[in-house]
C-alpha positions, 0 to 999 in steps of 0.5 A, a space after each residue: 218935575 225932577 223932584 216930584 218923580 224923585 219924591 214919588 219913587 221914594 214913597 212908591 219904594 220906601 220899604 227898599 229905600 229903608 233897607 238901603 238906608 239900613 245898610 248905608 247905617 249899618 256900615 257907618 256906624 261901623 266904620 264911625 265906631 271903628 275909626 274913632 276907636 283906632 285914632 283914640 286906641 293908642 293911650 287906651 292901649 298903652 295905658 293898659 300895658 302900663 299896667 304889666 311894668 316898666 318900659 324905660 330903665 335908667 342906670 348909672 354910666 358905670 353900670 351901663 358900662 359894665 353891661 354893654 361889655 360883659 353883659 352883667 344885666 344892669 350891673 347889679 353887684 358889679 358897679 360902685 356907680 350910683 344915681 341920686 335919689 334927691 334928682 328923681 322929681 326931675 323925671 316929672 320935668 322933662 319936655 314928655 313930663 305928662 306921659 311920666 306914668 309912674 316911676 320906682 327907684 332901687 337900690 341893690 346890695 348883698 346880705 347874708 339871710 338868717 345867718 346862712 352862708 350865702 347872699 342874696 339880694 335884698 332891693 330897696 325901693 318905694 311902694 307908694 310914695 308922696 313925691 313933691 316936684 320941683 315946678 310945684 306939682 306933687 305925685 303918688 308914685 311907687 312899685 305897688 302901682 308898677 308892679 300890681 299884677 303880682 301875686 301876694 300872699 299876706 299884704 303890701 308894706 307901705 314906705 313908713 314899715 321900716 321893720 318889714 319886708 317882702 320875700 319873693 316866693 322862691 327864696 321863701 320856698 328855700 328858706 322855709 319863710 312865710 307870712 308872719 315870720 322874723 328874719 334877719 338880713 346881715 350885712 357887713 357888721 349891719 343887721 336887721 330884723 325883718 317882720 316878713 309881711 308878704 310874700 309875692 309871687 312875680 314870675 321873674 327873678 325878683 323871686 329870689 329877692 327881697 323887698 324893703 322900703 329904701 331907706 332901709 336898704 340905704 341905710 344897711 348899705 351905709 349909702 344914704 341917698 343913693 339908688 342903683 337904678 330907676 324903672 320908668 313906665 311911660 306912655 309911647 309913640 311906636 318906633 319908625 325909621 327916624 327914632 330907630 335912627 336917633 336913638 343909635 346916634 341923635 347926632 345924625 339928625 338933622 335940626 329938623 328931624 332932631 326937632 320932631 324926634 325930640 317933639 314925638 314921644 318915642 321912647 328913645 327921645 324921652 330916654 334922652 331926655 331923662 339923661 338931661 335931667 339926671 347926672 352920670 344916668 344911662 336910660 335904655 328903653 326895655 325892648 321887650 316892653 317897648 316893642 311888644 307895646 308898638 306891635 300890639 298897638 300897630 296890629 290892634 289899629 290894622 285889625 280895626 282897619 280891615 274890619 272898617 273895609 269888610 264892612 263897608 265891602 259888605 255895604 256895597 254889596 247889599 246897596 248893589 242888590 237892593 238897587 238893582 231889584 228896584 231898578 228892575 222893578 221899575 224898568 217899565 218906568 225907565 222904559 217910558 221914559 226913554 220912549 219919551 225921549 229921556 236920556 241916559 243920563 238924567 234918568 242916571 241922575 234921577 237914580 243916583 239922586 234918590 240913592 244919595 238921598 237915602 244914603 244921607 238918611 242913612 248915613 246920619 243915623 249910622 254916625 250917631 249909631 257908631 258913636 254910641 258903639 265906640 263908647 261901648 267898646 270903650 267902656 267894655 274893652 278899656 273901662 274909659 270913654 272913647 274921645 270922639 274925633 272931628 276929624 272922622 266925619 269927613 272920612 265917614 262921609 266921603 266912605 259913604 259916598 264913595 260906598 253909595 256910588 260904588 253900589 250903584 254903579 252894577 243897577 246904572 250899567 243895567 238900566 243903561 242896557 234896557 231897550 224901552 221897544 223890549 222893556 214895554 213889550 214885556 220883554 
């Protein structure tokens, strides 16, 4: 009898059992898209900040040195302290190996451009490089994936163009160079001719510098195999209490705390790791990249949050009014019923039944909705596929749940008041 009066009100109130259920989907596939979204965001995001540079810098002791005490930048012109170019496949070895997104060494020194009096800095490094690994592997790595939101006027130089080189837009503005032209780069009793093949514009001051494969600049420097520093793009965990902790003094952990530090990709805890595989190296994160990547990942995760919760709020508040219209439209029913002598509470359950049961109607439909609209934003927002998470069904369907219940509680706590004497004298 139960199910046959739970089957009658659904067909007798299917256009507000419908719209119910439109509601109940509406809010989960929402919450579905959200949710899967903001547990997948963060190598999405992480992966497009890649794109804007490094956020690791690894230097030689003497050079960190000398910039924890006077400040000197990395210690550019200032140490006689090199890391060796043959070490760098070992980047690729460390225990967070696969979160290594790109890489690029430099080595800096001073030349004296066209034979002006004044120096300026000429940087050496790889623009897109075949590196083979130690365990086997091999990568293409290099500034041109680093640094591809520059601005060039003319075209990149590839590794093998030992004779070109790359000028950054003020130092062509002071010395009058453009695409095309032939400079020369003295050092010492050294001298090059340089066909200037690009001229780049980056917003910092590697404007003021010039750019040659590395070996060049080794070999100008008489510094064969030698580099001054490496820029490392990684993909990161946002700093918390326990890395901020680690990365002041790994010491003070505890061999727990050490395990999950060493275990999470923060990026003090590859940092450490780099300067395990590479001799006399300091490894410092570039604060600005690294902190800036955490808040943005941090507040994307919370706006993704807050609009789940809005939505679901909204959902609740549409399943209140339709089921509240629908109870009053049957108060006559439910007045019977207690004339006959129902109880409060089996007609509660009758209500609540018919209720769940469409929110399962609804909330099915709304899941696969949202799937198809987290691939959306995906493909939209991050040019990728959304990974669909297993985890969010049972979280989808405990909100919905809880979002039905909610909802119905305004249209239980009415019919609970209704008085079968008024209700059936029509009033």
């Amino acid at each position: 009898m139960f199910w046959r009066m739970v089957k009658g009100a659904l067909f007798r109130q299917k256009g507000k059992m419908l719209m119910i259920a439109f509601t109940i989907a509406l809010g989960a596939s929402l919450s579905t898209a959200m949710l899967n979204v903001m547990l997948d965001v963060g190598d999405k995001v992480n992966q497009e900040l890649k794109t804007y540079g490094a956020n690791i810098n690894v230097v030689p002791k003497g050079a960190s040195l000398l910039d924890d005490l006077y400040g000197v930048g990395d210690g550019f012109g200032f140490s006689d302290k090199y890391l060796k170019e043959s070490e760098l496949g070992n980047i690729k070895t460390i225990f967070w190996a696969f979160n290594i997104v790109d890489f690029a060494p430099y080595f800096e020194t001073r030349v004296s451009l066209n034979n002006a009096d004044d120096e300026i800095k000429l940087t050496g490094t790889w623009f897109s490089h075949y590196l083979e690994l130690p365990t086997g592997e091999s990568l293409n790595t290099g500034m041109i994936n680093m640094k591809n939101w520059w601005d060039v006027s003319g075209e990149w130089i590839s590794d093998l163009d030992t004779d070109s080189a790359m000028v950054g837009s003020l130092l062509a503005n002071r010395y009058h160079i453009q695409a095309g032209d032939l400079i020369t780069a003295k050092s010492g009793e050294q001298s090059l001719f340089l066909n200037v093949k690009g001229i780049f514009n980056s917003g910092s001051d590697e404007d003021s510098q010039v750019f040659v494969p590395l070996s060049v600049a080794q070999t100008l420097a008489g510094r064969d195999g030698l580099i001054s520093r490496v820029e490392v793009s990684a993909l990161t965990t946002p700093d918390n209490e326990l890395s901020r902790r680690a990365a002041q003094n790994p010491k003070s952990l505890s061999i727990k705390e050490w395990e999950t530090w060493y275990c999470t990709a923060y990026v003090s805890a590859i940092c450490y790791q780099i300067d395990e595989v590479m001799t006399d190296s300091v490894s410092k994160p570039i604060r600005q990249v690294a902190e800036s990547e955490g808040a943005i990942l941090e507040k994307t995760q919370l706006l993704m949050l807050l609009i789940t919760i809005l939505s679901l709020v909204g959902s609740a508040l549409g399943i209140s009014n339709l089921v509240t219209a629908s109870v009053i439209e049957r108060s006559k029913e439910i007045g019977l019923l207690k004339a006959l002598g129902a109880n409060n509470t089996p007609i509660s359950w009758l209500i609540l039944t018919e209720i769940l049961f469409t929110g399962v109607i609804g909330g099915v439909a709304g899941y696969f909705a949202g799937l198809g609209f987290a691939q959306i934003i995906g493909q939209s927002v991050f040019g990728s596929a959304i990974d669909i998470k297993p985890m969010v069904i049972p979280i989808v369907t405990v909100l919905i749940f809880t979002v039905t219940l909610a909802g119905s509680i305004p249209s239980i706590r009415y019919m609970l008041s209704l008085r079968p004497a008024e209700v059936l004298h029509g009033r």
